[in-house]
C-alpha positions in Angstrom: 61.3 30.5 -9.5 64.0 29.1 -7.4 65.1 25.5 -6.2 67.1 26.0 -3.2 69.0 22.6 -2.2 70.0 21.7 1.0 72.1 18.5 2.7 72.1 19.4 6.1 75.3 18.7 7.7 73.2 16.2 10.6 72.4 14.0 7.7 74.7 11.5 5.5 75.7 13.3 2.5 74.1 11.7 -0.8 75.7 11.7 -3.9 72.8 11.5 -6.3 70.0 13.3 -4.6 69.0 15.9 -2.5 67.5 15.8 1.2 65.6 18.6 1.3 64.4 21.1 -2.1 63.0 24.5 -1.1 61.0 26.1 -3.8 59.6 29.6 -3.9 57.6 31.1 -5.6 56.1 29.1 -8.4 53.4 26.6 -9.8 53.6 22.8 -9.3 53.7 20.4 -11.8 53.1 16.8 -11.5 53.9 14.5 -14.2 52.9 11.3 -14.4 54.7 8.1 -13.9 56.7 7.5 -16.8 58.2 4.5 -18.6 60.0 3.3 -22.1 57.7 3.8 -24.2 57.7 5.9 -27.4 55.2 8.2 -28.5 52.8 5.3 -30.0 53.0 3.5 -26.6 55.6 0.6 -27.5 57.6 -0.7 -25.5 61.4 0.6 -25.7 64.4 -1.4 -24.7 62.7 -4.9 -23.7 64.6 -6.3 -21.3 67.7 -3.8 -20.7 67.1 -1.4 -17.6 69.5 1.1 -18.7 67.8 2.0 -22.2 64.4 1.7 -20.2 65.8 4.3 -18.0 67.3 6.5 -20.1 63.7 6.6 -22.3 62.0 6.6 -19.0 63.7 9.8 -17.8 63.2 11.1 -21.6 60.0 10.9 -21.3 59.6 12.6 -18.2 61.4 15.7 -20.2 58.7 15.5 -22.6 56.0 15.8 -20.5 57.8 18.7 -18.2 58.5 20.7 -21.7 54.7 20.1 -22.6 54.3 22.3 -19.5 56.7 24.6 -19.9 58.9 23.3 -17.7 62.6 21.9 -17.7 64.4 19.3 -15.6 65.8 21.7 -14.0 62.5 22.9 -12.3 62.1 19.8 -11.0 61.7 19.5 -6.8 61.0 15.7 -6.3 61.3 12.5 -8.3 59.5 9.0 -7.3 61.6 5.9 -9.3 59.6 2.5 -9.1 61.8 -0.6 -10.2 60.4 -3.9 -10.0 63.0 -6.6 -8.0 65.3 -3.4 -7.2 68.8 -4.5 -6.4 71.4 -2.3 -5.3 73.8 -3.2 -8.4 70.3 -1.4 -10.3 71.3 2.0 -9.3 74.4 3.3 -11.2 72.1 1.9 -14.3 69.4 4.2 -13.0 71.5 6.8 -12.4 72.9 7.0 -16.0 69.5 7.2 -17.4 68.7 9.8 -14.9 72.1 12.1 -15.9 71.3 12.0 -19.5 68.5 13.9 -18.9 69.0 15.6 -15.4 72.8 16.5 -15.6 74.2 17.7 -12.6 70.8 18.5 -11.0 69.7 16.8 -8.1 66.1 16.9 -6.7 65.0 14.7 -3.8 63.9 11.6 -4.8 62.9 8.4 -3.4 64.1 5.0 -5.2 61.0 2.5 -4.6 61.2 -1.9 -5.4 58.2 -3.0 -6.2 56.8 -6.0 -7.2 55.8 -5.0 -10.8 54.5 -2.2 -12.7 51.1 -1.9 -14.5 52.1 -3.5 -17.7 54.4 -6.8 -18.7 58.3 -5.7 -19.3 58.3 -2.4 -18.1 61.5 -2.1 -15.7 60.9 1.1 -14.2 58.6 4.2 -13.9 59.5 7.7 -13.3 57.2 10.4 -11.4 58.4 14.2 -11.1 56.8 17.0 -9.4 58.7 20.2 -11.1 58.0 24.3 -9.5 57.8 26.7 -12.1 56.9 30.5 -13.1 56.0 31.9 -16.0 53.8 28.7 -17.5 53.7 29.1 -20.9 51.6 25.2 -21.1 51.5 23.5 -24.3 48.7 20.9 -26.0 51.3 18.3 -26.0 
């Protein structure tokens, strides 16, 4: 499987994501919106957005590994933030790195009014291309 990248040169150049993400050929994977919460569902990092990220974007590795899949793989991410700001996104983009490195899927950075449950400061979606699945129970 292959994740070809592309800026094109007609569009502003981003620093953190991609425009466009050409896969071929592979499976999709859709993970679930993910937030900071450890594995028996408690909250992680009350109040702080950049340990919420950080565990946020954890916890999206965790569910790509459970289906065979890396970071890496990944084509497209979907970041919810309730009462985004724009001072909110070199937080965001730490927790992001710490998982994600250099790699740079598209994404789309979404404010919204709040997330499904009370203190939860942001919620991570991924949609990763891979070959070779090799899924595990969990």
């Amino acid at each position: 499987m292959t994740l070809r990248c592309i800026n094109p040169d007609t569009l502003a150049s981003p620093q953190t994501y991609s425009h466009v993400v050409i896969a071929s050929p592979g499976t999709l994977v859709f993970v679930a919106g993910q937030v900071a919460e450890d594995a028996g569902g408690n909250l992680v990092g009350a109040g702080d957005l950049g340990v919420q990220a950080r565990k946020a974007f954890e916890n999206v590795g965790h569910a790509l590994a459970a289906a065979g899949a890396r970071p890496e793989d990944v084509a497209k991410l979907t970041i919810y933030v309730p009462g985004m700001r724009p001072e909110y996104i070199p937080v965001i983009e730490a927790g992001r790195q710490a998982t994600f490195g250099d790699h740079k899927p598209a994404d789309a950075l979404i404010g919204v009014e709040t997330l499904a449950e009370p203190g939860r400061l942001i919620e991570v979606e991924a949609i990763a291309v891979v070959s070779g699945l090799a899924p595990s129970d969990g």
